[in-house]
Each structure stands twice: as structure tokens, then as C-alpha cells.
C-alpha positions as a printed NumPy array, in Angstrom:
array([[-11.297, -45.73 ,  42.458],
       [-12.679, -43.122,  44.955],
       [-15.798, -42.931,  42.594],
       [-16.788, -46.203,  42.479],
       [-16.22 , -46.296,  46.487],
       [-18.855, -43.96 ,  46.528],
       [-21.378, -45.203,  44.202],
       [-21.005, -48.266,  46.29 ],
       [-22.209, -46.544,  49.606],
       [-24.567, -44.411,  48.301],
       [-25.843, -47.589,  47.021],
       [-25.556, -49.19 ,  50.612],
       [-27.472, -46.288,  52.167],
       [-30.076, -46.549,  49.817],
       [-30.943, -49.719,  50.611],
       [-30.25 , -49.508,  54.313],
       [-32.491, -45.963,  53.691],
       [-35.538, -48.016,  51.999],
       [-35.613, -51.055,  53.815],
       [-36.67 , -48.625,  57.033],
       [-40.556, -47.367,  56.958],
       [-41.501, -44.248,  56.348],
       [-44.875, -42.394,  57.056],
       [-44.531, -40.251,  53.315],
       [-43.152, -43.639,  51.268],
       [-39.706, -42.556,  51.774],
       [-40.21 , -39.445,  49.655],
       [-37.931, -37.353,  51.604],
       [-35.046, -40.017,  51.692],
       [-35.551, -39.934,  47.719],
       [-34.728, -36.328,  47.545],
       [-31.91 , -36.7  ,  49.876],
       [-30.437, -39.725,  47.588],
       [-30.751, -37.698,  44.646],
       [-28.786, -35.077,  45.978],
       [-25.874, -36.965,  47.384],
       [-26.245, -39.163,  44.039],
       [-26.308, -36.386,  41.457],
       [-22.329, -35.523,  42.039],
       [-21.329, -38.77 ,  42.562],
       [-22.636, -39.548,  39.266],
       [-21.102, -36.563,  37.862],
       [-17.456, -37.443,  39.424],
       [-17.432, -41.191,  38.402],
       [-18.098, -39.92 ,  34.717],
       [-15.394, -37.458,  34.517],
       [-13.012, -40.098,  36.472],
       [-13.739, -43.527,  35.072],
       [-15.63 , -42.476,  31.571],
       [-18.807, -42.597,  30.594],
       [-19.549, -46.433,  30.59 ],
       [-18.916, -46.736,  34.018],
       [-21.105, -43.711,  34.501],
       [-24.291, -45.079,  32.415],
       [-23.55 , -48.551,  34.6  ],
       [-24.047, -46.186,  37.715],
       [-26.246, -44.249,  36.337],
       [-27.961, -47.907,  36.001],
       [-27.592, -48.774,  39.422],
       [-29.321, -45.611,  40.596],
       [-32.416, -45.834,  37.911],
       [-33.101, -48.868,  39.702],
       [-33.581, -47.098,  43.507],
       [-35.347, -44.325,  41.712],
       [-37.588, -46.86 ,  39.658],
       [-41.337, -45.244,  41.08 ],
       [-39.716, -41.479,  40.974],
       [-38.331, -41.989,  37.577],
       [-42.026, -43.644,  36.961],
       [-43.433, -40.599,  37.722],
       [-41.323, -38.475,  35.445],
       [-42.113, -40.246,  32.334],
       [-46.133, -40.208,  33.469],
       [-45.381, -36.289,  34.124],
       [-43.176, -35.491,  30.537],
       [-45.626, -37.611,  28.287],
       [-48.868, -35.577,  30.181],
       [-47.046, -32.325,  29.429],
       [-46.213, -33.719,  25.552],
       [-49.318, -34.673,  25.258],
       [-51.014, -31.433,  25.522],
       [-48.461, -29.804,  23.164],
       [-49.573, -32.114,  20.289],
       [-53.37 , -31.784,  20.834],
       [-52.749, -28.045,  20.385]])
């Protein structure tokens, strides 16, 4: 149960975190959330399985919707190069 109390106020924060401007389009809070979010993700898996973890792990792709963006744009650039090779 401690988990899931977690998840939930990380959640809270990160909405309290983004709905407050920010001069660098709240890069820094990202990287901040990630950390914090990264274990808590970890512990709900290995206490509540890994449903509930992909449902968090849900929960937090849709904060980190432009970073996760930006991944994808970044792995299919690097990809991309490998096959033209």
C-alpha cells in the first residue's frame, strides 16, 4: 500500500510542479521527477507486481509525454544512421 501512496504524490507534485512556470519549460523539475519517480516505480513493481507497475509506469509516461517525445525522435535518429551504413 505504501507504493501506491507514493505513486500518488509523486503524481500530485507533478502536477502541482507543472502547473507553476518555469523560465527552461520545466526541464529541471523533469529531471527531478524522474529521479524521485525511477524508485518508486521500481518499489511498486517488486511490491504490488508488475501490472500495477506498467499502470504506474502509465501514469508517469503521461507527465513525461514531450521528454519521452524526445527519446523516440533521439533513438530512431541514432537507428537511422546505423541502417544507412
Amino acid at each position: 500500500m505504501m507504493p501506491l501512496i507514493a505513486a500518488a504524490l509523486w503524481a500530485v507534485l507533478a502536477f502541482v510542479m507543472q502547473s507553476i512556470p518555469s523560465n527552461d519549460n520545466h526541464w529541471r523539475r523533469a529531471y527531478v521527477l524522474m529521479a524521485i519517480g525511477g524508485p518508486i516505480l521500481i518499489w511498486v513493481v517488486i511490491e504490488n507486481g508488475a501490472w500495477t507497475g506498467l499502470a504506474v509506469f502509465t501514469l508517469g509516461a503521461s507527465v513525461f509525454r514531450w521528454p519521452l517525445y524526445y527519446l523516440y525522435r533521439w533513438l530512431v535518429g541514432k537507428l537511422g544512421k546505423r541502417k544507412e551504413l
